[in-house]
C-alpha positions as CSV (number, residue, x, y, z in Angstrom):
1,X,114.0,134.9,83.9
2,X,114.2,133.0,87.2
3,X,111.9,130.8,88.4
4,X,109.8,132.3,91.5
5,X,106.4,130.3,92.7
6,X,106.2,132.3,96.0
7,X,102.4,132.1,97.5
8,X,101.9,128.7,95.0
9,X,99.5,125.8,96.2
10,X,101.6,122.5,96.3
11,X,99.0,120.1,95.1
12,X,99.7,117.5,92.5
13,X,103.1,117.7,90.0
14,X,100.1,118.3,87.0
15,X,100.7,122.2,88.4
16,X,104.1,122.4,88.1
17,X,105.9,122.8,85.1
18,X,109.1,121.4,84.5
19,X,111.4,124.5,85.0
20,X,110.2,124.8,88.2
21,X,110.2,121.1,89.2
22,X,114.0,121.1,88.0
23,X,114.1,124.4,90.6
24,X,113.1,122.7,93.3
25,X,114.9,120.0,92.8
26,X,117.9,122.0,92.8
27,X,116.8,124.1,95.8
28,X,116.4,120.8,97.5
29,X,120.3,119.8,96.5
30,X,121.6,122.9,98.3
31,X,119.6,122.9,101.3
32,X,121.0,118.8,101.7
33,X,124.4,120.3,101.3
34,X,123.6,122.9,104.0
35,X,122.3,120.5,106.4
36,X,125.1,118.0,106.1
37,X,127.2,120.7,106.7
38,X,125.7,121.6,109.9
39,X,125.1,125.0,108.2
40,X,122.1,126.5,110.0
41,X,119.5,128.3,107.5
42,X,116.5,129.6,109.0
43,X,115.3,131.4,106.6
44,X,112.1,131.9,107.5
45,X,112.3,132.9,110.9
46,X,108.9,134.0,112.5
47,X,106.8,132.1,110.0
48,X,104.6,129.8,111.3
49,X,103.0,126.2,109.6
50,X,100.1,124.1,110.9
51,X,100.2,120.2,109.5
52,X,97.0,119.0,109.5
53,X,96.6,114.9,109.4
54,X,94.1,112.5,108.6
55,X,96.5,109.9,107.9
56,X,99.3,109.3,109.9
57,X,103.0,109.5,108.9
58,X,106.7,108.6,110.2
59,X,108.1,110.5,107.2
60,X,105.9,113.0,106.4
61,X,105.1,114.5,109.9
62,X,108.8,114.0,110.3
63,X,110.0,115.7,107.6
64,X,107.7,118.6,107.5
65,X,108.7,119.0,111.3
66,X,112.3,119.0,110.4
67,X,112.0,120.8,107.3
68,X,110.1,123.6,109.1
69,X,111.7,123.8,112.2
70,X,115.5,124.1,110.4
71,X,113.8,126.7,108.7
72,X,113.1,128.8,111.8
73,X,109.5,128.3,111.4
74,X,107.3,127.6,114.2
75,X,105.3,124.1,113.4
76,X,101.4,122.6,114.7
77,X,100.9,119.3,114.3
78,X,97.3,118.1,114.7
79,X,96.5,114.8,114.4
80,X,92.8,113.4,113.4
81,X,91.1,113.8,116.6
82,X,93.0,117.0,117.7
83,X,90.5,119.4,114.7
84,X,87.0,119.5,114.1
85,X,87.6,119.6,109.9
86,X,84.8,118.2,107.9
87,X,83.1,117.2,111.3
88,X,82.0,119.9,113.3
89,X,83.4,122.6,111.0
90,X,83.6,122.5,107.2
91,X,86.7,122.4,105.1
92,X,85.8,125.8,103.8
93,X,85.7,127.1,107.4
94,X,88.5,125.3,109.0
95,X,90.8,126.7,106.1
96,X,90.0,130.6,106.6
97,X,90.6,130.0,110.0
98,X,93.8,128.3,109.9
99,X,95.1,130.7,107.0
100,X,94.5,133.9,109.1
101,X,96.7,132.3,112.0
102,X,99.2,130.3,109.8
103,X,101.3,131.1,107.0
104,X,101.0,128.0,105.1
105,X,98.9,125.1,105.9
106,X,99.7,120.9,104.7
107,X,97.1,118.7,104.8
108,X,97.5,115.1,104.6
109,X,94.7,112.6,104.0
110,X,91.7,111.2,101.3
111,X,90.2,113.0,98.7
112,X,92.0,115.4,96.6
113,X,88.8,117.4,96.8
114,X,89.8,118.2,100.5
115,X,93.1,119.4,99.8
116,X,91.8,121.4,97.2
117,X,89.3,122.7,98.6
118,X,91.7,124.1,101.9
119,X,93.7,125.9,98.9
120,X,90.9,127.2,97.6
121,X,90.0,129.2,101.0
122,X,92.4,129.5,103.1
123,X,94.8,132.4,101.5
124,X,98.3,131.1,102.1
125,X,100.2,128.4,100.0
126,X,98.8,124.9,100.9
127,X,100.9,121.5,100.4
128,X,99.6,118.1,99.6
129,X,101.3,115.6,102.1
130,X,99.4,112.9,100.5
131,X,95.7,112.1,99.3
132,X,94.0,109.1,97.5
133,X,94.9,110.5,94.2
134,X,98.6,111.8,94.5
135,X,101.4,112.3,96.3
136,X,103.7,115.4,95.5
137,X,105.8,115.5,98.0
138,X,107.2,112.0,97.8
139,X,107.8,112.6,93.9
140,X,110.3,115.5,94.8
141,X,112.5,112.7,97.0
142,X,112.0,110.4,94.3
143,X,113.3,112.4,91.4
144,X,116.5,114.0,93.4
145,X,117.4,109.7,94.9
146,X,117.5,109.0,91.1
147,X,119.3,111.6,89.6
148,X,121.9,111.4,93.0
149,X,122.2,107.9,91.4
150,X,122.5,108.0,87.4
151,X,123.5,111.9,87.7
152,X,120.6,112.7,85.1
153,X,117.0,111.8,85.0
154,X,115.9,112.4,81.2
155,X,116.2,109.0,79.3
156,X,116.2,106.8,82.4
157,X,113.4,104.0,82.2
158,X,111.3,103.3,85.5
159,X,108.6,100.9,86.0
160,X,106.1,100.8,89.1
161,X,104.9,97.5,90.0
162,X,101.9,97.0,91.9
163,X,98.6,98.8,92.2
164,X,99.0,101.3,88.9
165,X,95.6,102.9,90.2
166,X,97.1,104.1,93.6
167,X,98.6,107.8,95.1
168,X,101.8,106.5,93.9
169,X,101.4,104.8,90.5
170,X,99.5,108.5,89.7
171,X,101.8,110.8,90.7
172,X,105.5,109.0,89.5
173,X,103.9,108.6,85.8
174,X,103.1,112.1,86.4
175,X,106.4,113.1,87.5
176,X,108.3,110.5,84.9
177,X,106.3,112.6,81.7
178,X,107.0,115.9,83.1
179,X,111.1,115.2,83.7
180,X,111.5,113.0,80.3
181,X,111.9,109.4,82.2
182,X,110.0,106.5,80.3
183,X,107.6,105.1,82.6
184,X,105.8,101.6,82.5
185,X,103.1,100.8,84.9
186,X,103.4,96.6,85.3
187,X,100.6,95.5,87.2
188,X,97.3,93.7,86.2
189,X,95.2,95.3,84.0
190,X,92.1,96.0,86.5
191,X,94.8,98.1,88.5
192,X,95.9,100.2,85.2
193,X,95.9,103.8,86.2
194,X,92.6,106.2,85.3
195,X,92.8,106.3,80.9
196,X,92.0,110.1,81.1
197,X,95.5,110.9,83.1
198,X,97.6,108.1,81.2
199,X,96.3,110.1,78.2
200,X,97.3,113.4,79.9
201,X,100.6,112.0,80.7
202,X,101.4,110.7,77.6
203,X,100.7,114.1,76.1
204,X,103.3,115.6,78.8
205,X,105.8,113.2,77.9
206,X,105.6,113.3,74.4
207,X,106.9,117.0,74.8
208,X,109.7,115.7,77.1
209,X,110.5,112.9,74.7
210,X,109.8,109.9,77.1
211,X,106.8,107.6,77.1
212,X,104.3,105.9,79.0
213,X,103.5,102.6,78.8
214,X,101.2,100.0,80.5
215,X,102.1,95.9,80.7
216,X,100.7,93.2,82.6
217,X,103.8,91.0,81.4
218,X,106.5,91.2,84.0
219,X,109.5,90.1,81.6
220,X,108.3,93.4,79.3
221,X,107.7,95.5,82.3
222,X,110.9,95.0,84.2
223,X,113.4,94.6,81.4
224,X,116.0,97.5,80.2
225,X,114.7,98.9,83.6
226,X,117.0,101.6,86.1
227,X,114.7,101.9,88.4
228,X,111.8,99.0,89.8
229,X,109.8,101.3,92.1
230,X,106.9,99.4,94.7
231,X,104.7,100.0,97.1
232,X,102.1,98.5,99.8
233,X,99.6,96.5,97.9
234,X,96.9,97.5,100.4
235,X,96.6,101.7,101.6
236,X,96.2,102.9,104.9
237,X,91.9,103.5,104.6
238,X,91.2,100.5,102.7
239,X,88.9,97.9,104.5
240,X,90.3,94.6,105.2
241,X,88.5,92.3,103.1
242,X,90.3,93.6,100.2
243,X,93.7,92.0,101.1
244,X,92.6,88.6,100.0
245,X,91.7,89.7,96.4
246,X,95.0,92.1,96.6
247,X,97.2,89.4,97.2
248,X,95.8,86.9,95.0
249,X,96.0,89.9,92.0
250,X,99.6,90.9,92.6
251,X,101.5,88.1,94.3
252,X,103.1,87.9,90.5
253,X,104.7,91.0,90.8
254,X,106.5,91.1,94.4
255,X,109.6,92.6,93.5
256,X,112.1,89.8,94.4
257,X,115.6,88.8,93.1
258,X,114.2,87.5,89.9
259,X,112.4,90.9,89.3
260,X,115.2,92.4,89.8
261,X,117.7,90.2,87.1
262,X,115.2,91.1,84.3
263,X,116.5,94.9,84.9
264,X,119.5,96.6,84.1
265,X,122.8,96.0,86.2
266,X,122.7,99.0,87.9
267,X,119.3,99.1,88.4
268,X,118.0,100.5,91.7
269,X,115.1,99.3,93.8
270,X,113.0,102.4,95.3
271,X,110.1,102.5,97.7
272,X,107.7,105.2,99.7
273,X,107.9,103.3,103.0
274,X,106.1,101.8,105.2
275,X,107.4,98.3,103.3
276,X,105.9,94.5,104.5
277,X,109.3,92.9,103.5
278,X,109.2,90.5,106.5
279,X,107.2,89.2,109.6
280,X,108.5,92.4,111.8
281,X,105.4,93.9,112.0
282,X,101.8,93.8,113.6
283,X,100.2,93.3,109.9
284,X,103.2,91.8,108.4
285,X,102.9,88.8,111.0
286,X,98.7,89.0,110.6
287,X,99.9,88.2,106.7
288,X,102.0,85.6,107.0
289,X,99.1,83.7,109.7
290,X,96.4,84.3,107.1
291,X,97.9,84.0,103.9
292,X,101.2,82.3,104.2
293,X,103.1,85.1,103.1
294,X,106.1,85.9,104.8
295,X,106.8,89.3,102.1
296,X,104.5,90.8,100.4
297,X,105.2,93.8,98.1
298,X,108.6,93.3,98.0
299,X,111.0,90.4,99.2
300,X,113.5,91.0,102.2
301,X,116.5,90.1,100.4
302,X,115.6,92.7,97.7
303,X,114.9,95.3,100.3
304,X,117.9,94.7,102.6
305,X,120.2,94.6,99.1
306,X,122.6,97.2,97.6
307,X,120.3,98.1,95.4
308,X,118.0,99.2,97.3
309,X,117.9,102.8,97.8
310,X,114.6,103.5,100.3
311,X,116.6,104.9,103.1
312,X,118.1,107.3,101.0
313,X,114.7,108.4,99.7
314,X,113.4,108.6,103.5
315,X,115.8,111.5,104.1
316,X,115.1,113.1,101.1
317,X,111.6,113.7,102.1
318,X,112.9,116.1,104.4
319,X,115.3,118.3,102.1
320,X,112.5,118.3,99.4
321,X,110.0,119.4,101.7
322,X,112.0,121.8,103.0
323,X,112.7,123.3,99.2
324,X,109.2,123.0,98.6
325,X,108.6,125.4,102.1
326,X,110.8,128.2,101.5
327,X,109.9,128.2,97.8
328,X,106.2,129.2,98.7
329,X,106.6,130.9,101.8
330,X,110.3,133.4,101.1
């Protein structure tokens, strides 16, 4: 029996099992080859989305645009001051709204409680762009960069390094256990990720024969590794003060050249984007003048190398999320 989620919330990969994660990822690999084809494919012609944003996003509000507007859909796009959500309207409210005048609705922002909550009352499929606790559609551009790379994802070992705790350290153990990848979190140990969905995880991937492992020692964490996966050691949200104690906790596991020997030959270097690899930005250069640190998360010559496969990642947003639309909405 084929796979069909139409109407499906797209919340966290916890939902998903892996049959249909492998569907979507193949859904995603056709709809690539369509649109480097110049193949046109909208699908869903006379469908219309609303992208709701707490947080701003190059890629995400890009891709969904994209994604939607290839599709033949017609996209909104409002922006934190452009809705009254949770301020002069409730969640609740501002989701049976939306729903009776959209046919599917993304949010992107804190809580998972919000996203949740939108699904809960708005009556058409809902899709997590990004909250505190996971990030979905980032995990579907992940999973199809590596297997574009190796050709297969089960067996393949990935470690995160960084904040294990974050959006991102969540949601690729999540998404290693549920596709058979092994997965270490390196980091410190106050920035482990939450026990109760390591344990969850582990459970997942012991049914997918990979496992889940947490280090604080870098030669443990990065060796026999294919992929080293970062990300900004600071979220958009968080208040300034906590760079300081950041830096000081994590500064040992930049992903630099030496990282990067400790892993396999082949290995790949992956990251979500936005990335402070140099001075070339308004808080890159705020960095460097307060904490003489010219890269942070990971070094230039480690972003700018062959290895390094983020660009490729950035475009898959866009056929994933485009996958993940027609999916729920056909």
């Amino acid at each position: 029996m084929g796979v069909n989620i139409r109407g499906r919330n797209y919340l966290k990969l916890l939902d998903y099992t892996t049959e249909e994660i492998r569907y979507l990822l193949d859904l995603s690999r056709d709809f690539k080859r369509m649109k480097r084809a110049g193949t046109p494919h909208p699908y869903l012609a006379g469908k219309q989305i609303v992208l709701l944003f707490e947080k701003t996003s190059t890629r995400t509000r890009c891709a969904f645009e994209v994604a939607g507007r290839d599709l033949g859909m017609g996209v909104t796009y409002l922006d934190p001051g452009s809705s009254q959500m949770g301020r002069k309207e409730s969640i609740a409210d501002t989701a049976r709204v939306l729903g009776r005048m959209y046919d599917g609705i993304e949010y992107r922002g804190y809580d998972q409680k919000i996203v949740e909550t939108l699904a809960e009352y708005a009556g058409v499929p809902v899709w997590n762009g990004l909250t505190d606790q996971f990030h979905p559609t980032q995990m579907l551009a992940d999973l199809l960069t590596i297997e574009e790379k190796f050709g297969a994802l089960k067996g393949l070992h990935l470690t995160y390094m960084g904040d294990a705790r974050n959006n991102m350290g969540n949601s690729l153990m999540v998404a290693c256990a549920k596709m058979g990848i092994h997965f270490t979190a390196c980091a410190p140990k106050a920035l482990f990720p939450a026990e109760e969905l390591v344990e969850t995880a582990r459970e997942i991937g012991r049914k997918n024969g990979c496992r889940i492992c947490l280090t604080e020692d870098i030669e443990e964490g990065a060796g026999n590794a294919d992929v080293i996966y970062t990300d900004i050691w600071v979220s958009m949200g968080e208040p300034e003060e906590v760079w300081e104690t950041r830096i000081k906790l994590l500064k040992p596991y930049q992903v630099n050249g030496e990282i990067m020997k400790l892993a396999k030959p082949q290995a790949i270097f992956m990251h979500c984007l936005p990335s402070f690899h140099d001075t070339n930005t308004t808080i890159g250069a705020e960095i460097a003048n307060r904490f003489q640190l010219r890269e942070m998360e990971v070094s230039d010559e480690v972003f700018e190398s062959e290895q390094s496969v983020v660009f490729d990642e950035a475009e898959n947003r866009m056929h994933t999320i485009k996958a993940v639309l027609y999916a729920t909405l056909h």
